[in-house]
Steps between C-alpha positions, in 0.01 A plus 500: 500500500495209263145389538197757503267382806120486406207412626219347241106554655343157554155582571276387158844362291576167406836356596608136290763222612587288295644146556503293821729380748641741817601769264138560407345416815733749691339756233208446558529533851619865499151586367325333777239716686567747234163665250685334219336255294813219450446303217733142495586318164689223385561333152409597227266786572850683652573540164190679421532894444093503571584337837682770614308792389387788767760395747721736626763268582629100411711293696658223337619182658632157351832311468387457132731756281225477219199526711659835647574635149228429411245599746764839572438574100107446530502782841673784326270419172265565728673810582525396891820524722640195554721337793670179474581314785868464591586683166576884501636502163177379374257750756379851423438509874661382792294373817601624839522410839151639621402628809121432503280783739178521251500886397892494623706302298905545467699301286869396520671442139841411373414492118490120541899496565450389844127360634658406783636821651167640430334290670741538791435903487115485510558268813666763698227818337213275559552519850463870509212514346178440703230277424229812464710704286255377198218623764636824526544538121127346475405840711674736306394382189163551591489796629741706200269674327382665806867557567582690203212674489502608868869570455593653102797581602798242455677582827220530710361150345855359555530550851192452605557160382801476633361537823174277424705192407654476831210699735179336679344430208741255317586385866094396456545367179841281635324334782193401225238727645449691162152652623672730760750535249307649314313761709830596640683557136164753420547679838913538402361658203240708623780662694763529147865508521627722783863420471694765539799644261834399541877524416733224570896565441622141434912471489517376130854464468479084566607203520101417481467258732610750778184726528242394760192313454273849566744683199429163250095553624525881456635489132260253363215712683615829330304690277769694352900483558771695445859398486853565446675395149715313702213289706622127502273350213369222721356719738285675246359161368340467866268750371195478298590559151182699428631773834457857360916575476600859563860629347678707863503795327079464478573350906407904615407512876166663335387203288579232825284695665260493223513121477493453870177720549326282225522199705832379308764304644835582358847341537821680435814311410766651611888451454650804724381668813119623533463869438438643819290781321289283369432336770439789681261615186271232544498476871371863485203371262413264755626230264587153698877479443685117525869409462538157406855371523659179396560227734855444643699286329604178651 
């Protein structure tokens, strides 16, 4: 990863572009229907350090070498991050290729090597992701201190959520009707998480791109994996890196069905055949067993 992704709070912060011309006006469309307060100056003042202060972030635009040393020199007086348009040398950020949902925003970035291809990536996400996601997000927002206090615990919290963000509720929220969103999320949670324990055995042996779309959905839903030493790598970066990770020695049929019967869904990576005993082991416990093998290859 050559570029850390971040995402800088708008609501209350003041945002400054500096120059004129398409550069700056593409800027300063980004911001558009945003809580930011954009600020736009030219001349002179761009040269200010006052101008600048309290933003959290300066874009700089100009065919005018001096201007943009100038004004870029004035930003980071002012102890702001500054982006220069059509520069990456000169940037301590790089703008992405944003996908837009209100509450839901994803961002596409190359570093600045390539604009272009980023752009052409967010094309093809943006059409996976709905118009209400930033609806849905809206709802769980609001209701998330009730959520963690209804819920204390992590994995109960985590897939009860899991199951709210694609349930009646956000299904509410999606079509724009955020009223009966909202009296369905509270009856969800009146009711808590009542997902049952699992173990998944997912063949972890690779090439990646051979398991199926329910083992890819199954690993970044786990609450705690266990795996081979020889797992291929790129299947374990399909899970979340903050998954409780269990050694196979700790694997005991004992603590699976510890985890399961605490509501936890666990994924085991495996690179030889599944242990009939203990498979058998958790069966007995009443444990829900699944096999999850890789895909043929073509």
């Amino acid at each position: 990863m050559d570029s850390f992704p971040a995402y800088f709070p708008l609501a209350g912060r003041k945002v400054v572009i500096a120059g004129s011309g398409d550069g700056a006006d593409n800027k300063a469309r980004l911001f558009e229907g945003s809580p930011a307060t954009v600020v736009r100056i030219d001349g002179h003042a761009a040269f200010l350090p006052g101008a600048y202060a309290g933003a959290v972030l300066a874009f700089i635009a100009s065919e005018d070498e001096v201007f943009i040393q100038a004004a870029a020199a004035a930003a980071r007086a002012a102890r702001v991050l500054v982006n220069v348009v059509d520069k990456p040398a000169l940037c301590d950020f790089n703008t992405p290729a944003v996908i837009d949902r209100g509450e839901v925003v994803a961002a596409v970035g190359t570093g600045g090597a390539s604009p272009v291809l980023a752009t052409l990536l967010r094309n093809d996400i943006e059409a996976q992701v709905p118009e209400g996601a930033g609806r849905v997000a809206a709802l769980l927002r609001r209701f998330q201190d009730e959520v963690r206090k209804t819920l204390p615990a992590m994995h109960e919290r985590r897939s009860f959520l899991r199951d709210a963000a694609t349930g009646e509720a956000a299904q509410a929220a999606m079509s724009g009707d955020m009223e009966t969103a909202g009296r369905l999320f509270r009856e969800a949670l009146a009711k808590g998480s009542a997902r049952r324990g699992r173990v998944r055995f997912i063949a972890g042996k690779g090439p990646s791109d051979l398991l199926t779309l329910r083992a890819v959905r199954a690993l970044s839903a786990a609450d705690a994996l266990v795996f081979d030493p020889d797992v291929d790598p790129q299947i374990l970066t399909m899970a979340r890196r903050d998954v409780e990770r269990i050694t196979p020695h700790e694997a005991t049929a004992e603590r699976l069905i510890q985890l399961a019967s605490e509501g936890r869904q666990v994924v085991r990576l495996i690179t030889a055949p599944v242990e009939p005993a203990l498979v058998q082991a958790l069966t007995a416990a009443d444990v829900a067993v699944e096999v999850l093998l890789s895909a043929p290859a073509n």
